[in-house]
N, C-alpha and C positions, 0 to 999 in steps of 0.2 A: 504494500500500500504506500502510495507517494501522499504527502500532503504538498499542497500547490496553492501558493499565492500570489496574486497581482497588485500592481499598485493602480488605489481608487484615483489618483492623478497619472496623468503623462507628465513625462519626464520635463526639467526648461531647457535640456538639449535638447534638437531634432539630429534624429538617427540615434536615442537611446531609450533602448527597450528593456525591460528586467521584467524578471522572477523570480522564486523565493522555494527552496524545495527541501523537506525536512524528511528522508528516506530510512526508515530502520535500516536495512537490508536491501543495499543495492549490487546486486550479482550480476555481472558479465554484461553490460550493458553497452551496445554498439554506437559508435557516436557515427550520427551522420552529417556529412558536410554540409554545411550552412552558409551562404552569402554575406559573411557576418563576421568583426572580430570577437572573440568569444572572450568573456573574465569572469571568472569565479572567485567570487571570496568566501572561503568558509569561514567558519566562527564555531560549530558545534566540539564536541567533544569529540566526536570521530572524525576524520579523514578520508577524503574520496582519492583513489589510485587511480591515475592513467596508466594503463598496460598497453605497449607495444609490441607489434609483430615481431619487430627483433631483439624482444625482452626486458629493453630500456623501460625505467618506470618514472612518473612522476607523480610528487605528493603533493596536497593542500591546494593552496589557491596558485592559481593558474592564470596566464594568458597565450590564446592562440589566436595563429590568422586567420584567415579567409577559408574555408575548405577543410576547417582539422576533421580529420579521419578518412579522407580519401584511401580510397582501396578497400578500404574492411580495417585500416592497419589501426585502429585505437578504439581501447573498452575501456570503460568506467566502472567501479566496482566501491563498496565500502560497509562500514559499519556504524548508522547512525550519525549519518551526514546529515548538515544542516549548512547552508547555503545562498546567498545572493548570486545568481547567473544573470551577466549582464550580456545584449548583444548589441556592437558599437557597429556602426554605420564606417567603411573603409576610409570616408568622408573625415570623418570627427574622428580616428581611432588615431592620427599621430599629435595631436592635440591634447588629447586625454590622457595616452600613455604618455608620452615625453619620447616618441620612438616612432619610426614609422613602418606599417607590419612590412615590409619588405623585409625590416632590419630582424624581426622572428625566421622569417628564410625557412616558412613551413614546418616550424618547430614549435614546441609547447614551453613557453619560458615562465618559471616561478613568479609570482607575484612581486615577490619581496625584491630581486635581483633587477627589478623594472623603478620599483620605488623605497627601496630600504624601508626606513623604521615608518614610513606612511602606511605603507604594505598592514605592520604589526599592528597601529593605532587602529585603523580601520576596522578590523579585524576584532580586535576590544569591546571598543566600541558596539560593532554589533551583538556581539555578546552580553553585552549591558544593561541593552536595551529589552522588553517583554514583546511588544508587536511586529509583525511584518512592515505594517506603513513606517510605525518609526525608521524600521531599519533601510525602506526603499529613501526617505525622505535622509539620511545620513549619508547613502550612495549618490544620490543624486544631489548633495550639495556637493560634496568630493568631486562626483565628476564634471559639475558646471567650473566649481575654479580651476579645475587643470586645465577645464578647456579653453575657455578664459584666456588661461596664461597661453597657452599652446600656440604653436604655427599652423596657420589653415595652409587647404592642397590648393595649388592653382585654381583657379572658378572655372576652368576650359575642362581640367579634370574632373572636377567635381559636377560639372552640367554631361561629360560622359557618358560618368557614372545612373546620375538619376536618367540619363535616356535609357541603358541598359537594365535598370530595375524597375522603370514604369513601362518597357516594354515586355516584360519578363522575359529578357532573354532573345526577344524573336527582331533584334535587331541587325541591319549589316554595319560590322565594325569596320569594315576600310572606310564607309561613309561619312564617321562622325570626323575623324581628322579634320575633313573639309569643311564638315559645318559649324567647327569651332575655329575655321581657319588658320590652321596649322599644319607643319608636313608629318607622314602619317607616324614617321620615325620620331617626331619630337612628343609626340601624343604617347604613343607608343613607351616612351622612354619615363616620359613625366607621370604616366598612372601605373606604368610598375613600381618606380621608385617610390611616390605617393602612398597608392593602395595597395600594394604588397601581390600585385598577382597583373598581367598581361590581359588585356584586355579582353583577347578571344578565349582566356580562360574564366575569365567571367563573366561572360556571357555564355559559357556553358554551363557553371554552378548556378549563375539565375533559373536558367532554362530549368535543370534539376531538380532544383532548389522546387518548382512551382510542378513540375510535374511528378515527385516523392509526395508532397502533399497530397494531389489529387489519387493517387492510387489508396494514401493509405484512408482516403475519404471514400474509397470502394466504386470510383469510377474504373472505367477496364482499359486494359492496357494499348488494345487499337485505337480508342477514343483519347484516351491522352496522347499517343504518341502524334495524330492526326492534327488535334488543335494546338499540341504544343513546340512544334515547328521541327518535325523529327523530321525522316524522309517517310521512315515506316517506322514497325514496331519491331525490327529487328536493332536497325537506330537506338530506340529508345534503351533498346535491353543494354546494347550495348556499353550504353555513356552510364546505367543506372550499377552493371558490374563495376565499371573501369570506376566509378565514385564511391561505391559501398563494398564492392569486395561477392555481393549476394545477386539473386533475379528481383528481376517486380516484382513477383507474384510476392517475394520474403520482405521485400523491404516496405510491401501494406500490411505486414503486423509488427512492425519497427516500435515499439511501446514510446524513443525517443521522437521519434514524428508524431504518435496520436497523442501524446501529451500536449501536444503545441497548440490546438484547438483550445486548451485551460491556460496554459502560463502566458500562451503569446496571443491572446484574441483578437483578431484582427487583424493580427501580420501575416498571415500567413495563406494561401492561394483560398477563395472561393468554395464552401464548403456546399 
């Protein structure tokens, strides 16, 4: 049994979404990649473990980039975890972190190693606290003045980016260079470094990203793969292994996708 909390406000960032999850017994749990920088901050008495395919582990609070768990390659596991999951917009995430996710390089980097002893007070703090709101309204002061302080991405990058996520995915990337009036190598170079991932790799994780939802919503797999800009559903299978490691048919009983319907209301594709 998950207990699952939202905050009764939106965040005063835009592009910052949370939830709040208090898990007795979390066993072998597949992360699926998300269009999103990821941050966790625990506070509970236990400990959530990232397990990797080639054995590497990582403990506590966490930040990762754009896509963590591509392949099947990371599970989540623990004992009486209790936690703030934040999901940062690639837009606002080198602002908030003090880093920009290129410089994670598809890796899962400790909390604390991104902001030392802020990392620990944070952390405290939510433990201090008795309610969820309190604790989303303590993150989300935190993360308004880093952002605050922070360096925003070029507005050429960042008007890309929102073409590729209000298109879900069904956009052509050689086009936007032009329409932000730049050559396609400078565009190209500025929303990797920026956003930590290549353009036409993200606009494949949007693509994804929108169509894992709709399957695990119990739409079928010809019909998604038709509207959601695949060629076929052989297409579709394809990019849904090469991202999760599993078929469709596995990845619509994914517990990390149907959760998202409760933590993330609203963000998530067309139910």
């Amino acid at each position: 049994m998950w207990d699952v909390a939202c905050p009764q406000r939106p965040s005063r960032v835009a592009g910052v979404t949370m939830a709040g999850f208090r898990v007795r017994d979390l066993d072998a749990l597949r992360m699926v990649p998300h269009p999103a920088v990821t941050l966790l901050v625990e506070f509970g008495t236990g400990s959530p473990v990232l397990d990797y395919a080639a054995g590497r582990q990582q403990r506590g609070s966490v930040v990762a980039g754009p896509g963590l768990g591509s392949g099947g390659a990371v599970w989540a596991r623990g004992e009486n975890v209790e936690c703030v999951q934040v999901r940062l917009s690639p837009v606002i995430a080198r602002a908030v972190l003090g880093v920009s996710p290129a410089d994670l390089d598809g890796a899962v980097v400790a909390l604390d190693d991104l902001w030392g002893r802020e990392a620990s007070r944070i952390r405290e703090r939510l433990g201090d606290v008795s309610s969820w709101q309190d604790r989303f309204a303590l993150t989300d002061a935190l993360l308004a003045r880093r952002h605050e302080a922070g360096p925003p991405v070029d507005p050429e990058v960042a008007w890309a980016w929102d073409r590729i996520v209000g298109g879900r995915g069904l956009v052509r990337v050689d086009g936007l260079a032009g329409e932000v009036g730049w050559s396609r190598k400078r565009l190209w170079s500025r929303f990797r470094s920026q956003l930590g991932l290549p353009p036409k790799r993200a606009v494949k994780l949007v693509r994804f990203d929108h169509a894992a939802h709709r399957l695990v919503a119990g739409e079928g797999a010809a019909r998604v793969a038709a509207d959601g800009g695949y060629a076929d559903q052989s297409h579709l299978h394809r990019d849904v292994v090469a991202f999760t490691g599993v078929t469709p048919a596995t990845v619509a009983d994914e517990p990390f996708l149907a959760v998202d319907d409760i933590a993330w209301a609203g963000h998530g594709a067309p139910r």
